[in-house]
C-alpha positions as MATLAB code, in Angstrom:
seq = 'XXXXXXXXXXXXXXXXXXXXXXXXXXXXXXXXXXXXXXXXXXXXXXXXXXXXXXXXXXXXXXXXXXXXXXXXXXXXXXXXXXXXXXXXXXXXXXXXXXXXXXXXXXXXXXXXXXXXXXXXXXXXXXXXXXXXXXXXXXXXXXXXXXXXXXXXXXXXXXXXXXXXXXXXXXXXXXXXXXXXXXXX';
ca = [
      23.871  -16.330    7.951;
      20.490  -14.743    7.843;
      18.019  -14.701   10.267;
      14.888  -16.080    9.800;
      11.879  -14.714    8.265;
       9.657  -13.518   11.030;
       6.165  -15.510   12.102;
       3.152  -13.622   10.509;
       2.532  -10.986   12.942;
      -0.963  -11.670   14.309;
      -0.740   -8.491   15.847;
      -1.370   -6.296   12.938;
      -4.555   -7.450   12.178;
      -7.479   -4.903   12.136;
     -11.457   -4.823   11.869;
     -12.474   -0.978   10.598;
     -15.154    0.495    8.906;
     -15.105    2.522    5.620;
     -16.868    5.670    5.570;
     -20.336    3.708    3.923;
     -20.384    1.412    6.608;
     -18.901   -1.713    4.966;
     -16.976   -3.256    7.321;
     -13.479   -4.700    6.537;
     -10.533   -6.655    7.853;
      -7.404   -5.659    7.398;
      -4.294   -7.854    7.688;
      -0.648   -8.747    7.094;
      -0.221  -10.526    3.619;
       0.380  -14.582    3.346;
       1.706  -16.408    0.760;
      -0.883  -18.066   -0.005;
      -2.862  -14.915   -0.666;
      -1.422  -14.958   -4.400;
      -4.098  -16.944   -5.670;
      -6.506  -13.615   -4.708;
      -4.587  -11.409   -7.236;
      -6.482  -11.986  -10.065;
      -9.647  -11.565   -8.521;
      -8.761   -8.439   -7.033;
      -6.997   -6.818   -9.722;
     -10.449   -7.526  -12.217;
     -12.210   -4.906   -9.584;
      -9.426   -2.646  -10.706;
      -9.639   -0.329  -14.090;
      -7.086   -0.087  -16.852;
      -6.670    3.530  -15.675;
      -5.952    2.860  -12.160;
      -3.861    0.331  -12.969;
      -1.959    2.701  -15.154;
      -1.777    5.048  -11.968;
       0.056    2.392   -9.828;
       2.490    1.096  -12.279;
       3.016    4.173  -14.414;
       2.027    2.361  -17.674;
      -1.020    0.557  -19.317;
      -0.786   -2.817  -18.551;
      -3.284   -5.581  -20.126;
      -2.139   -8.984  -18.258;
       0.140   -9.304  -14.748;
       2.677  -12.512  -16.241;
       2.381  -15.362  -12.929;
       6.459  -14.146  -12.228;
       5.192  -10.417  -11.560;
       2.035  -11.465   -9.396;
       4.547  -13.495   -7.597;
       6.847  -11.113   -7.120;
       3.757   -8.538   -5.759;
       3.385  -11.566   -3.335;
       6.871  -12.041   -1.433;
       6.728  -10.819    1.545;
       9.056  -11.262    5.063;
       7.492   -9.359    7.168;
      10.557   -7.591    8.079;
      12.025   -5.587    4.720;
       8.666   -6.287    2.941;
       5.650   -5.806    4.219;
       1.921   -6.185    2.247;
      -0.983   -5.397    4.143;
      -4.227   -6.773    2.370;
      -8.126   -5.239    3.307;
     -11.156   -7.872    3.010;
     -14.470   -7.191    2.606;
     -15.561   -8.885    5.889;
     -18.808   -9.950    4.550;
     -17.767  -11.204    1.265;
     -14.018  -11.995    2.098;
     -13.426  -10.218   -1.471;
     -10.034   -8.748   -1.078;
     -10.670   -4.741   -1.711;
      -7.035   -3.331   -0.969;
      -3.135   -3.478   -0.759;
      -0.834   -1.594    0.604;
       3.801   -2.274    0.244;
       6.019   -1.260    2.225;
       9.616   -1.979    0.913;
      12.064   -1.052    3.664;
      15.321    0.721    1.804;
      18.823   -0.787    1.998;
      20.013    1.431    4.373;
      17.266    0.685    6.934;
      15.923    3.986    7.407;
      12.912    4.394    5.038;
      10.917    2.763    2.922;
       8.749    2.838    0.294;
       5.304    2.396   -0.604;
       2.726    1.715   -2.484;
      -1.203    1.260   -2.646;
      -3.813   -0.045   -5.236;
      -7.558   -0.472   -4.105;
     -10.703   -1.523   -6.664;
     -11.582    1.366   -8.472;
     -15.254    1.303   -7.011;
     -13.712    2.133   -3.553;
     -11.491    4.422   -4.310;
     -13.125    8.069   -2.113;
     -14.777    5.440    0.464;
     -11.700    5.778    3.526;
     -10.183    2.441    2.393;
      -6.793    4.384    1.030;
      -6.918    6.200    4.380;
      -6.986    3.186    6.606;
      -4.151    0.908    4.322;
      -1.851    4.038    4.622;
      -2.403    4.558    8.296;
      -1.754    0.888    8.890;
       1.069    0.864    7.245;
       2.566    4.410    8.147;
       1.530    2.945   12.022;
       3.931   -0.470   10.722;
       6.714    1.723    9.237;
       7.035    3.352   12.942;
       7.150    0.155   14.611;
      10.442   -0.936   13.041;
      11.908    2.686   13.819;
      11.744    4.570   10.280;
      12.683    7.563    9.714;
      10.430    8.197    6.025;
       8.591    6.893    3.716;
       8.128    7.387   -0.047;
       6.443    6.621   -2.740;
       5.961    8.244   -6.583;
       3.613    9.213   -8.210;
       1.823   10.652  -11.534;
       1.551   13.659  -11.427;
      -2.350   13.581  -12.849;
      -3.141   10.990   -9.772;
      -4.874   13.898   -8.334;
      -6.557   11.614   -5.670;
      -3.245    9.717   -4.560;
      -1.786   13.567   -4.140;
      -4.617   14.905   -2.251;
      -4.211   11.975    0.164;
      -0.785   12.486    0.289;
      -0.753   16.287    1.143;
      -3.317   15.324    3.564;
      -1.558   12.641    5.476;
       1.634   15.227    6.097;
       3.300   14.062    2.763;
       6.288   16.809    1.634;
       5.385   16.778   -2.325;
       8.097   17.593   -4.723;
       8.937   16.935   -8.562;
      10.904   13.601   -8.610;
      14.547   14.575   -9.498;
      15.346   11.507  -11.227;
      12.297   10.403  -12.774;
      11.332   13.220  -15.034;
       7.013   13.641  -14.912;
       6.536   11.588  -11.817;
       5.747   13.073   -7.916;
       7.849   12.556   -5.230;
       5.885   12.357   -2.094;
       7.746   11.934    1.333;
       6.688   11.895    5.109;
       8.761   12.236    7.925;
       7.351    9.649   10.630;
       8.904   11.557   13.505;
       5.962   13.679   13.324;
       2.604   12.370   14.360;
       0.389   11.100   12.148;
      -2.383   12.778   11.248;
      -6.041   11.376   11.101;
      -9.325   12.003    8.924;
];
């Protein structure tokens, strides 16, 4: 029998700043938090969205947005960044913890106007901080090769960067979270 889902972990929340100022909360993903998808993903362009998911995309289907919504808080993890004067949702960052309990991968979309602002900085340090707590070894993510910006903040972060060898034109970026983790 499985255990149960843990609570939401109160204990991840975070008030930051970005680098203009704006001040933002970030936090552990709820369920009920789906209904903020499509407002958040109109802030985001056709191109970035094409970065993320590796192809154009024109409309999210309710199954897919639903799917970007489960969470356990133990094997999945979604941290979500708020505009803390607006309580528009600006961020996301997934962590999917890998069968074998080691790693786990990631990935991040922000609205386009925000991307060079600090916000991708502070969802990946949250959630490189998260992937420590439960004990793992890496993370991962891919990514395309002309996301110059998602690279950059990869390399910068302590990410190894290598040609995927199974996915032929995609980025394989890995960190090893024994080492520490390095801040802007």
């Amino acid at each position: 029998m499985d255990a149960p889902a843990p609570a939401y972990p109160a204990e991840w929340e975070r008030h930051e700043r970005l680098r203009d100022g704006r001040r933002v909360f970030i936090r552990p993903f709820r369920p009920e938090d789906v209904a903020l998808y499509p407002q958040f993903l109109r802030g985001v362009t056709d191109e970035d969205l094409r970065l993320r998911f590796f192809a154009p995309i024109r409309r999210f289907s309710d199954e897919f947005v639903r799917k970007l919504a489960a969470v356990d808080y133990r094997n999945v993890m979604v941290f979500v960044a708020f505009d803390e004067d607006t309580d528009e949702p600006l961020g996301v960052v997934r962590l999917h913890r890998d069968p074998d309990g080691k790693g786990g991968e990631y990935a991040v979309l922000l609205r386009s106007a925000l991307k060079g602002h600090g916000l991708g900085w502070l969802l990946m340090q949250q959630m490189i901080n998260y992937a420590r707590s439960l004990g793992l070894e890496t993370i991962h993510g891919q990514v395309l090769p002309e996301n110059a910006t998602m690279l950059s903040m990869c390399a910068e972060l302590g990410f190894h960067i290598a040609d995927d060898p199974e996915e032929h034109g995609l980025k394989v970026v890995t960190l090893s979270l024994t080492a520490p983790l390095r801040v802007a």
